[in-house]
Each structure stands twice: as C-alpha cells, then as structure tokens.
C-alpha positions, 0 to 999 in steps of 0.5 A: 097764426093770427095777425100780431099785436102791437104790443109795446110798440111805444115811440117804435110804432112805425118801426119796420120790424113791427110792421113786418111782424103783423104782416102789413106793408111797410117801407123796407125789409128789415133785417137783424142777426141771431147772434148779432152780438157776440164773437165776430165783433171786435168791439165786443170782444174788447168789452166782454172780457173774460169771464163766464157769459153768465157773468156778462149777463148778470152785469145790465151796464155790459149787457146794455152795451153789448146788446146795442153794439150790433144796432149800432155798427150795423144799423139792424132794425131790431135790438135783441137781449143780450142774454141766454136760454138757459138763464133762468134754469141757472137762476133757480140754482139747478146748476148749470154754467156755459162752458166756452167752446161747448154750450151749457153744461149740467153739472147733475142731470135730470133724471129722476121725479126728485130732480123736479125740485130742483126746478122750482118757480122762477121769481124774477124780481129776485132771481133774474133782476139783472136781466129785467133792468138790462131790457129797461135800459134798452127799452130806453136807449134803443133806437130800435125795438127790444126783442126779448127771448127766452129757451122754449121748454123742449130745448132747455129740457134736452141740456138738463137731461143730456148733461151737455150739447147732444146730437142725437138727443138719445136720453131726452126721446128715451125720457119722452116715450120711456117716462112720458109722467116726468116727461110733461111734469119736467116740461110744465116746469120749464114752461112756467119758468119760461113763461116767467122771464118773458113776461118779465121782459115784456113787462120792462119793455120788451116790443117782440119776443122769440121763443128758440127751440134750436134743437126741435128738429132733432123730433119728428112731427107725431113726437112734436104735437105729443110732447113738445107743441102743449108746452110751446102753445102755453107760453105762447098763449101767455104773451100774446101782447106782443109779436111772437117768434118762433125759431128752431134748427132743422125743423123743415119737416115740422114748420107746421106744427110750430107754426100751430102754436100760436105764434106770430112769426116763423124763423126758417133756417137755411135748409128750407127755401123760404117761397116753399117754407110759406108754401107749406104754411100758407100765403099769409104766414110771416116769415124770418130768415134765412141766408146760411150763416156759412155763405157770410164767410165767402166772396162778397158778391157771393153773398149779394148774389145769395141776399137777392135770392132770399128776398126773390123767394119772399116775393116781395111779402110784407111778412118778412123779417131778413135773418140768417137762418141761424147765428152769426158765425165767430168768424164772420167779418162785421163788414159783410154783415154792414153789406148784408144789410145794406142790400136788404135796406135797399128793398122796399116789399111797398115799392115794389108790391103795392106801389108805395114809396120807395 
C-alpha cells in the first residue's frame, strides 16, 4: 500500500479521516460506522418509510437527509453515501431488488456467457443520476468528507450467481474453477461498472471511497490472487485520486492479498486483533476497525472497556481510522454509539505518540 492521495479534500483538507487515511499525524482518531445509517436510528426510520431501499436510494433529497443523519446525532468524522452495492447492477436492468430481511435477490441468475448481456456498461449520467446528485449535495452540506463506495466485483458476482445472500458460496466457486472464461468475462464486467459509479462519485465530490468485498472470506488466498485480486487491483488502479478502503468479512487469512491491490487502507472486521492485522501487513499499513458490532448491545462499561483495547492495540499509529468491524446492528442504542465515539474522540494518536496537542 502507498501513502494516500488527498483527493478531493477540498474545505475538509485538515480533516482527521483524511489525515488518518495517509497515514500522517493528527489530532484524534477518527471514528465512523458501517451502517451508521440505517435501523438503529429512530429519526431514520421515521424519514425512510416504506418502500424498497432501491427507492430510498433513488430519491437524492432523502438519500442526502439520511446520510447526514448519523454525522449528526453522532458527531462521526466521515459521512458515508447512503446507498447500495448492488445499485448499479440494477440500474442496468439486470434484475435485482433488496428484499428487507434477506438482502438483494436475483430474479435470474447468472448462468451461462448469454446472461453477460445482461450486464451492459454502466453510464451514470443516465443510469445512476440520483446517486451522482445525492454525493453533490453531500459534497456541499457535509461538515465532514463523503465516502463514496461501491460492491467490489467478486461480491456483486456471488448475488448474481446464487440468486440470494449464500453462505457457502457453492455455485459462484464451482463457476470460478468449472467455467474460469466466464468466470473473469463476468468479473471484467462488473469491475468496468464498478469502476464506473466510483468515478462518478468521486467526480461529484466524493473525498475517499470503500471498495466492500463483504464475502471475500468466504475464499481462501490461492483462489483470491486467481480470481478475485485482478479485478479488485483494476478498480483500485482507477481511482487513485483519493484515499481507497478496503473492506470484506472474515478475510483474516487473506489481509495480505487485499491489502496487495493497491489500496490505501484496510478494514479489519472483528476476528482479527488489529496489532496482529498490522503485524501481518506491516508497520506502515493503515488500518480501520474493528470493535464487534455485538459488543455495542451489551453493558456500557463493556464496550468503554472493549473501545479502549481496540485503540491499545493501534498503539497510538497515526494509521487508524475506528469502525466496527462490520455494520451497525438494527438493534443497537444510538446512545452507545454517542459514547463510542465520545471515547475514541478522546484519544489523540499526536499527544500521545509524537508530543503533539492533545
């Protein structure tokens, strides 16, 4: 991993995030939520309605709203897009909806080299126009940078092929090492379309971006640098303006091999420890995470006590951004997320590591 670029840092160039981003000292640690908007808060519930997320998405006033939500009752130091990774597959008409409850849900899966065009390139000024004005506005509201993201192209591909949310991912390996031609024509088209909404964003103001790969785990490394890190290392490649983030769900076993794709930062979920995720990567490497979602349901002074252990284990590194170590429980109290990051606002990495102001 390289030193981040600043991007569009704009009137956010001394922000903490950013400056955690690249790695270089800064006031205190900053803190956001995967998931920071969404069922745990009350105020988005009563904005949000019924209706389809796709439809929530599609609207940039509510969307906007939504997304600044959390910046506000919190106080996080990153605003992230509300929006979905399987957005801009349903743009292009593939057919896929998010079904409350269970996830995105194919109504055909991908199956054979005909099903490819169905997947035809992603114009965003047509096809995704809601989303480039929702990251405008934020871009110009927001008291804290955007994070624009989008699905990495192994995750969208696991939906597309299984149809529904898997857990043992049995059609999308068998595709990978039965049909290996489809295999990387598939993951070349979702990669040119993930690379296509990024950019958009990034290009409406977008200060950082996260490339979620939730289900990567489910791979082990020799499958992951055949089939899976290309495509990640080509998007990565394409937005190298701004800091990039790396995130998937039990990938402990291949930290490496994401981290070896050219991004900027690495999202640790909760399994691994994060002093022995940047004892694998490196003492350089810039680090997100990694509180258990789980622990934000217990007693209070469980999850002080659990806060303070994530940011021992950072040692103070000016590399660290704090997160869970994946999204926001529905049913977590936005109280003690107020107190999570009340208590990591109260850690300064430059007091503490290099004598700065506290």
């Amino acid at each position: 991993m390289t030193r981040a670029p600043q991007g569009n840092a704009g009137r956010h160039a001394d922000s903490d995030f950013l400056a955690a981003c690249r790695g270089v000292p800064h006031e205190r640690t900053p803190v956001w939520f995967m998931r920071q908007a969404g069922r745990s808060l009350p105020e988005y519930r009563a904005a949000r309605g019924p209706g389809s997320i796709l439809d929530a998405i599609a609207d940039p006033d509510l969307a906007t709203e939504l997304s600044l939500q959390p910046v506000h009752r919190y106080g996080v130091d990153a605003a992230i897009l509300y929006s979905d990774i399987v957005v801009p597959v349903h743009a292009v008409g593939f057919g896929v909806d998010v079904q409350p409850g269970i996830g995105p849900v194919v109504e055909q899966r991908f199956d054979t080299a005909a099903d490819l065009e169905r997947l035809r390139p992603l114009e965003p000024e047509v096809d995704t126009p809601y989303v480039i004005e929702t990251v405008r506005m934020l871009a110009a509201e927001s008291p804290v940078p955007v994070i624009g993201f989008a699905g990495a192209p192994f995750t969208v591909a696991s939906y597309l092929v299984e149809g529904a949310p898997s857990r043992t991912y049995g059609r999308t390996k068998a595709l990978m090492s039965g049909r290996p031609d489809l295999w990387f024509d598939l993951m070349d088209r979702l990669t040119d379309l993930a690379i296509a909404s990024l950019r958009s964003q990034i290009d409406a103001g977008a200060s950082a971006i996260q490339l979620f790969d939730s289900w990567a785990g489910a791979l082990n490394a020799p499958d992951y640098e055949r089939y899976v890190q290309p495509s990640s290392r080509r998007v990565f490649e394409a937005v190298s303006d701004v800091p990039r983030i790396h995130f998937g769900v039990g990938t402990g076993e291949i930290l490496r091999q994401m981290a070896d794709t050219g991004c900027d930062v690495i999202g640790v979920d909760w399994r691994v420890p994060l002093d022995v995720a940047r004892e694998r990567l490196g003492p350089d490497t810039v680090l997100q995470g990694n509180l258990d979602p789980a622990v934000c349901l217990g007693p209070i002074e469980v999850v002080e006590a659990a806060v303070a252990d994530v940011l021992r284990r950072n040692g103070d590194h000016p590399g660290h951004i704090f997160n869970l170590g994946h999204g926001v429980l529905p049913e977590t109290d936005p109280a003690v997320l107020e107190r999570v990051v009340e208590v990591v606002h109260g850690h300064s990495p430059v007091s503490d590591a290099h004598g700065g102001p506290g």
